[in-house]
DRENDO-1510 file (C-alpha; in Angstrom, 1 decimal, always signed):
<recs>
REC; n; res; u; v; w
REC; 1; UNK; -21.1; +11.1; -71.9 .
REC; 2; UNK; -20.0; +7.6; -72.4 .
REC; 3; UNK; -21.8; +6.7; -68.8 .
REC; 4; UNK; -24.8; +7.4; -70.3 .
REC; 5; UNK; -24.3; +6.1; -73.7 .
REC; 6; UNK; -23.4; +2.8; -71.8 .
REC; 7; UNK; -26.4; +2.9; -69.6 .
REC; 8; UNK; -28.6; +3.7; -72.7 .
REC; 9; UNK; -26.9; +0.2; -74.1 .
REC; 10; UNK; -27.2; -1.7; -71.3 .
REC; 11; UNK; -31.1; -0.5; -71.1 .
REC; 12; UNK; -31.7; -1.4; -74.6 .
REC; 13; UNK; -29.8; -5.0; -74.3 .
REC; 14; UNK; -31.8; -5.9; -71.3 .
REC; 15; UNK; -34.8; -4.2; -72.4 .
REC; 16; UNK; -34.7; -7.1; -75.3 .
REC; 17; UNK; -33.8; -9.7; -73.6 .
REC; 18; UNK; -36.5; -9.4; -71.2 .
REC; 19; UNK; -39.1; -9.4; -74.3 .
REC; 20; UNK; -37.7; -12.3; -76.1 .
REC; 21; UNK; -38.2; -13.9; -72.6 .
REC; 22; UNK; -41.6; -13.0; -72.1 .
REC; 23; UNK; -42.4; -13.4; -76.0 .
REC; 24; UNK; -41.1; -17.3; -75.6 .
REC; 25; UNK; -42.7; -18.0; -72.5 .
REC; 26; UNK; -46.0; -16.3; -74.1 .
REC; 27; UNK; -45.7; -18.5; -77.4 .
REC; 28; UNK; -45.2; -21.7; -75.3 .
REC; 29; UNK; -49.1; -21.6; -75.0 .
REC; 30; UNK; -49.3; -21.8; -78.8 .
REC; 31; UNK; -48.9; -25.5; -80.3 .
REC; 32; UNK; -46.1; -25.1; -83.1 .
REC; 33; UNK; -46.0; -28.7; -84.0 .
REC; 34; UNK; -49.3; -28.8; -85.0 .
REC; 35; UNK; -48.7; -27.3; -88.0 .
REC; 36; UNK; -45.5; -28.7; -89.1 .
REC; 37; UNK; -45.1; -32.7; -90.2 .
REC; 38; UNK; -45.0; -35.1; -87.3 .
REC; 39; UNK; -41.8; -35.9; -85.6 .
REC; 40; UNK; -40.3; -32.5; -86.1 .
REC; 41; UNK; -40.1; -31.0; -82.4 .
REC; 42; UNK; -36.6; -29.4; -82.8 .
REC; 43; UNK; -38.3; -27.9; -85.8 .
REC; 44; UNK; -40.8; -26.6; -83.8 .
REC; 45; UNK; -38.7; -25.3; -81.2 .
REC; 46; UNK; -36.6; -23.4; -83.4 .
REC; 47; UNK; -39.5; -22.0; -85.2 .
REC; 48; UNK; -40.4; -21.2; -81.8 .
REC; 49; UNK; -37.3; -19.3; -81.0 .
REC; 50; UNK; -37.2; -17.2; -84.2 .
REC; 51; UNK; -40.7; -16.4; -83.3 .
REC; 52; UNK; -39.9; -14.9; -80.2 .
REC; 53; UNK; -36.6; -13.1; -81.3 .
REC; 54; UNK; -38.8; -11.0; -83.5 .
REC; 55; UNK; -41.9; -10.6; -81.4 .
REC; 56; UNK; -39.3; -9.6; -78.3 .
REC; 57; UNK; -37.4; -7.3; -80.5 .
REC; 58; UNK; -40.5; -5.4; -81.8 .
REC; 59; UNK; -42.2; -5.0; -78.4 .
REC; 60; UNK; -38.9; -3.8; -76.7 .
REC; 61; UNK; -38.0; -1.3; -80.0 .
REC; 62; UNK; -41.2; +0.3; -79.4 .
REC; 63; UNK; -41.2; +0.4; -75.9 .
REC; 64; UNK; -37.8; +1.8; -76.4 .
REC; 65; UNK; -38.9; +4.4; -78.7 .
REC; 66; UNK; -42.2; +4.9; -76.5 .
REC; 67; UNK; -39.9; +6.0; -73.7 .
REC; 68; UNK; -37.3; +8.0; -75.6 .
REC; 69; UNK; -40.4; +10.2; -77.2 .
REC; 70; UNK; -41.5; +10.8; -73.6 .
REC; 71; UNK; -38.1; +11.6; -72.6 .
REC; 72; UNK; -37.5; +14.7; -75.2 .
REC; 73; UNK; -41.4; +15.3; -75.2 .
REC; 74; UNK; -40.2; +18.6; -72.1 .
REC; 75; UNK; -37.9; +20.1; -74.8 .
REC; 76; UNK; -41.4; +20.5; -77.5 .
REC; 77; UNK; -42.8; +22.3; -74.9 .
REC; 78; UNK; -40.6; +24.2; -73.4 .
REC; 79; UNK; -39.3; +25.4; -76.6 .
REC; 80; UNK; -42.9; +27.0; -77.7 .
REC; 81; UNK; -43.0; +29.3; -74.2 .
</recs>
C-alpha cells in the first residue's frame, strides 16, 4: 500500500516538474519584456516563471486526472456485465 501511494507521489511530482519544464522552455518564445516598462528583465523572468508554474501544473493535473480516469475506466465496465 504505501509502495504505491509513494510511486503515485513520485509520478505526480515528476509528472509536474516535467510540465513546468516544458511550459518554461515553451514561453521562452514569447517576449515578456515587451509588455512591461524597459529595464525590468528580472521582472520579466519572474513573470516568466510564475507563468510556467501554473501552465505546468494545469497540463500535468489533467494529464494526471486523464490517466487516473483511464485507469478505473475497467471497473465501469466490468461492473455493468
Amino acid at each position: 500500500m504505501y509502495t504505491s501511494m509513494g510511486l503515485s507521489s513520485l509520478l505526480t511530482l515528476l509528472s509536474h516538474l516535467l510540465f513546468i519544464a516544458i511550459s518554461f522552455r515553451l514561453l521562452t518564445a514569447v517576449r515578456f519584456d515587451k509588455f512591461l516598462r524597459p529595464n525590468h528583465v528580472g521582472e520579466s523572468r519572474l513573470l516568466l516563471l510564475f507563468i510556467a508554474i501554473a501552465l505546468g501544473y494545469l497540463v500535468s493535473s489533467f494529464f494526471l486526472s486523464a490517466l487516473e480516469a483511464s485507469r478505473t475506466l475497467p471497473y465501469l465496465l466490468r461492473s455493468n456485465l
